[in-house]
C-alpha positions as CSV (number, residue, x, y, z in Angstrom):
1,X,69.8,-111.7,-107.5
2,X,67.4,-113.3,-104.9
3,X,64.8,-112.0,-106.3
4,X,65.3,-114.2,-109.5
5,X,66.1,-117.0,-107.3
6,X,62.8,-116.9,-105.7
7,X,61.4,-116.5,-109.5
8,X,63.3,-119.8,-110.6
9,X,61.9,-121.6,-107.3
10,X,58.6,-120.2,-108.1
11,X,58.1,-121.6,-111.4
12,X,59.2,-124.6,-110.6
13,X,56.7,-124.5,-108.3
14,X,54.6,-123.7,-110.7
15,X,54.5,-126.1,-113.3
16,X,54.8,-128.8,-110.4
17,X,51.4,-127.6,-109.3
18,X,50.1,-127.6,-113.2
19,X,51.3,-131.5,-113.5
20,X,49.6,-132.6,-110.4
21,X,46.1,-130.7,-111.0
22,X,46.5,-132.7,-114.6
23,X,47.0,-135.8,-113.1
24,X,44.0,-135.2,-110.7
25,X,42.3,-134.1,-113.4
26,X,43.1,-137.4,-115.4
27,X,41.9,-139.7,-112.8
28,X,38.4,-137.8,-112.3
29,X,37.4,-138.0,-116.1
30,X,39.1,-141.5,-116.5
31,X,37.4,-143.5,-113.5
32,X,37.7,-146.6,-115.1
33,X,41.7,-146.7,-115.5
34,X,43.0,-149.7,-114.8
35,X,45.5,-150.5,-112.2
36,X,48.6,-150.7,-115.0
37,X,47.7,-147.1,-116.3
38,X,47.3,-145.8,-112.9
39,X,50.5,-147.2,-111.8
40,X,52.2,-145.6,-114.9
41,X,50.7,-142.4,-114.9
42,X,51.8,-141.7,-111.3
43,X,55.2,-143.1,-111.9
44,X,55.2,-140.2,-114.6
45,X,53.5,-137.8,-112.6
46,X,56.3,-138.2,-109.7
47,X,59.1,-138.6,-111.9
48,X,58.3,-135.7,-113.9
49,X,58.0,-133.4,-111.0
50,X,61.1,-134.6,-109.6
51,X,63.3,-134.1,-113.0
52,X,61.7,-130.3,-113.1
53,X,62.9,-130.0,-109.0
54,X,66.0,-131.4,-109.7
55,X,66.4,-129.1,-113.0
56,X,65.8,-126.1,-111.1
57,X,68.5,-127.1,-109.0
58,X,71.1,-128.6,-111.2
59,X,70.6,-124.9,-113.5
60,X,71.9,-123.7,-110.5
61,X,69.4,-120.9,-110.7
62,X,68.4,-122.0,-107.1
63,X,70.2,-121.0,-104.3
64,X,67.9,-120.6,-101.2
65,X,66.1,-123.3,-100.6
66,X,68.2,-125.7,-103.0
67,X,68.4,-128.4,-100.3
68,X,64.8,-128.6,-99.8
69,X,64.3,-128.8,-103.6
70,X,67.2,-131.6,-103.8
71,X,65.3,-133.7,-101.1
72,X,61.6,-133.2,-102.1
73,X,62.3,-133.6,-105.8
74,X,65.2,-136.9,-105.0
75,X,62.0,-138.3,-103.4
76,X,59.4,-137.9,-106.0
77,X,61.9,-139.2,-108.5
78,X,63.0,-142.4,-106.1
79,X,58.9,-143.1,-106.2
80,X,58.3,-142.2,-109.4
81,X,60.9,-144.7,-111.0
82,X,59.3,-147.5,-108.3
83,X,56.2,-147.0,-109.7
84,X,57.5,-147.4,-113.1
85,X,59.7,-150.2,-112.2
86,X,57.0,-152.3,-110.7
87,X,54.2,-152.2,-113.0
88,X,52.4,-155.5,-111.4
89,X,52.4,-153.7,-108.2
90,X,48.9,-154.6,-106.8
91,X,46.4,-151.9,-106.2
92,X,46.9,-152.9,-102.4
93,X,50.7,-152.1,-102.6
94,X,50.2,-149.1,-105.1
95,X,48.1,-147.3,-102.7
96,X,50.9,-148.2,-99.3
97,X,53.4,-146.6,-102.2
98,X,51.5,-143.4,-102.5
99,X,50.2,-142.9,-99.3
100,X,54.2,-143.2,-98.3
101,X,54.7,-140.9,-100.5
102,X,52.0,-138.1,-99.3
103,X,53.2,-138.1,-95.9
104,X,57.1,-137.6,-97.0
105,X,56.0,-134.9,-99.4
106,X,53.8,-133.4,-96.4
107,X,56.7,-133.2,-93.8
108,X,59.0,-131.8,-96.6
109,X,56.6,-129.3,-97.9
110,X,55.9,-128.3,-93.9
111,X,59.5,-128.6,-93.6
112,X,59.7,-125.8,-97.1
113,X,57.2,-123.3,-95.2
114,X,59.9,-122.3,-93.0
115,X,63.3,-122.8,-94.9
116,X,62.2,-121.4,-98.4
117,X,62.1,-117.4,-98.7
118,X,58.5,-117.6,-98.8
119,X,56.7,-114.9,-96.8
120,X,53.6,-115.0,-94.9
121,X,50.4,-116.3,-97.0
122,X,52.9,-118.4,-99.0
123,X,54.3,-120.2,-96.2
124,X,50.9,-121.0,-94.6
125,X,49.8,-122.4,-97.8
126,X,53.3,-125.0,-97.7
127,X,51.7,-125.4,-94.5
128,X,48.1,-126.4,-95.1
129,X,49.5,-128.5,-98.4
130,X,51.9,-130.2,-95.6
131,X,49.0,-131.2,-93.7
132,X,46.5,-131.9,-96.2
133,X,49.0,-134.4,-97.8
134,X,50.1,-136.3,-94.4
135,X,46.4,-136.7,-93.5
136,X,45.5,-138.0,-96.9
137,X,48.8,-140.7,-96.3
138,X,47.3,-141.9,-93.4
139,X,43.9,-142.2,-95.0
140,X,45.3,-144.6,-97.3
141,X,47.0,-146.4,-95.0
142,X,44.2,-146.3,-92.4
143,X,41.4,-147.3,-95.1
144,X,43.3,-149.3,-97.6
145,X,40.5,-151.6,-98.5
146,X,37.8,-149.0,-99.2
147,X,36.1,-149.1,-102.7
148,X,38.5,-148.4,-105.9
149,X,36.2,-145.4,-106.8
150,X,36.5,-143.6,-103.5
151,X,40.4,-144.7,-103.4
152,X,40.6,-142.9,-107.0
153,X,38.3,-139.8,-106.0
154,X,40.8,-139.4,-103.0
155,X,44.1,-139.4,-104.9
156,X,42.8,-137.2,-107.4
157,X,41.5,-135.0,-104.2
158,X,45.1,-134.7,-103.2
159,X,46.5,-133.9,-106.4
160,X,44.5,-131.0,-107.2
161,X,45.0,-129.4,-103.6
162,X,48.6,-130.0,-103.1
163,X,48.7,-128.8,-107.1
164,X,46.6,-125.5,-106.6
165,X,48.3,-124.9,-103.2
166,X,51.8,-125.0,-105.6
167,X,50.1,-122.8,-108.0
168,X,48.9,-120.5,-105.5
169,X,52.1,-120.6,-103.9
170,X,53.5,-120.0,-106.9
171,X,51.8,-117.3,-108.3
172,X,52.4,-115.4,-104.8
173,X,49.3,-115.9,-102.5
174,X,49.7,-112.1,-101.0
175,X,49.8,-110.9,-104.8
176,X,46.5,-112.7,-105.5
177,X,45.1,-111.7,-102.3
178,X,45.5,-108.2,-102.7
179,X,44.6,-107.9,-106.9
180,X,41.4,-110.0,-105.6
181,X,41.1,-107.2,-102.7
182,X,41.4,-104.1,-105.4
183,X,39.3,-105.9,-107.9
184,X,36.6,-106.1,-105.0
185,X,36.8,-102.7,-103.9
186,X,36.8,-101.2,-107.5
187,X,33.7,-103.0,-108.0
188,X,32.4,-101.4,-105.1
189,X,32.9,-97.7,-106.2
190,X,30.1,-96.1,-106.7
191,X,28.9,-96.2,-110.5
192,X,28.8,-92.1,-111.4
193,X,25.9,-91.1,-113.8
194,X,26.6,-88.6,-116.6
């Protein structure tokens, strides 16, 4: 039974991590968006991400770990619907909005490497996501006025690590560790000639 709880949390994980490597991947092959399509596209993205938390929760599929999903995914709903709310946000207060956001999400996500049933590689990942995301908040609050090309470059930064640190996290960073380990040493063997 807790093993398919840590399944459900895992994909929801998951497909978390595949929705924000799309939305990084959106902004770095559409640098020209404009400040409405940015503002909507991460009002989806949170929202989106949030509804699957929440999902995984409400399923009741969840048990361990279900108040950390409630919070993190109550947040990126609460920010998402902002976002959506308040289309003629200015880029100024769009940025303050999602920097907010990355240094929430990076105390919860710390917060997850030690209340989730994660185990060692896993929870050091949450960790280095946490941390990755709180310093990428303060950039945008530090550096607000910066170009809008480096501003975009930065959020989509964020979203593809804190989306392949879900993935990998998701996927089981031990597992990958040790099939990229026996893939290495199989390749290694020494090639018998017949």
């Amino acid at each position: 039974m807790a093993r398919a709880q840590v399944t459900k949390l895992r994909w929801a994980l998951g497909i978390n991590g595949v929705l924000s490597i799309a939305f990084g991947v959106v902004i770095l092959v559409w640098p020209g968006i404009s400040l409405f399509a940015l503002t909507i596209l991460f009002g989806a993205y949170a929202t989106a991400t949030g509804v699957i938390g929440l999902g995984a929760v409400i399923s009741g599929t969840v048990k361990q770990g279900r108040g950390w999903l409630v919070v993190s995914s109550l947040l990126a709903i609460a920010v998402g619907l902002i976002a959506l709310v308040w289309t003629g946000i200015s880029a100024l207060a769009l940025l303050y909005v999602i920097g907010a956001y990355a240094i929430s999400f990076g105390i919860i996500t710390i917060g997850g490497a030690f209340y989730l049933p994660i185990d060692g590689t896993d929870s050091a990942l949450f960790v280095l996501g946490g941390l990755v995301s709180i310093l990428f908040g303060i950039v945008m609050f530090a550096r607000p006025g910066d170009g809008a090309l480096v501003l975009l470059a930065l959020i989509a930064a964020f979203s593809l690590v804190t989306g392949i640190s879900s993935l990998v996290a998701a996927i089981g960073g031990e597992r990958l560790l040790e099939r990229g380990a026996r893939r290495f040493v199989a390749g290694w063997r020494p090639q018998t000639h017949s």
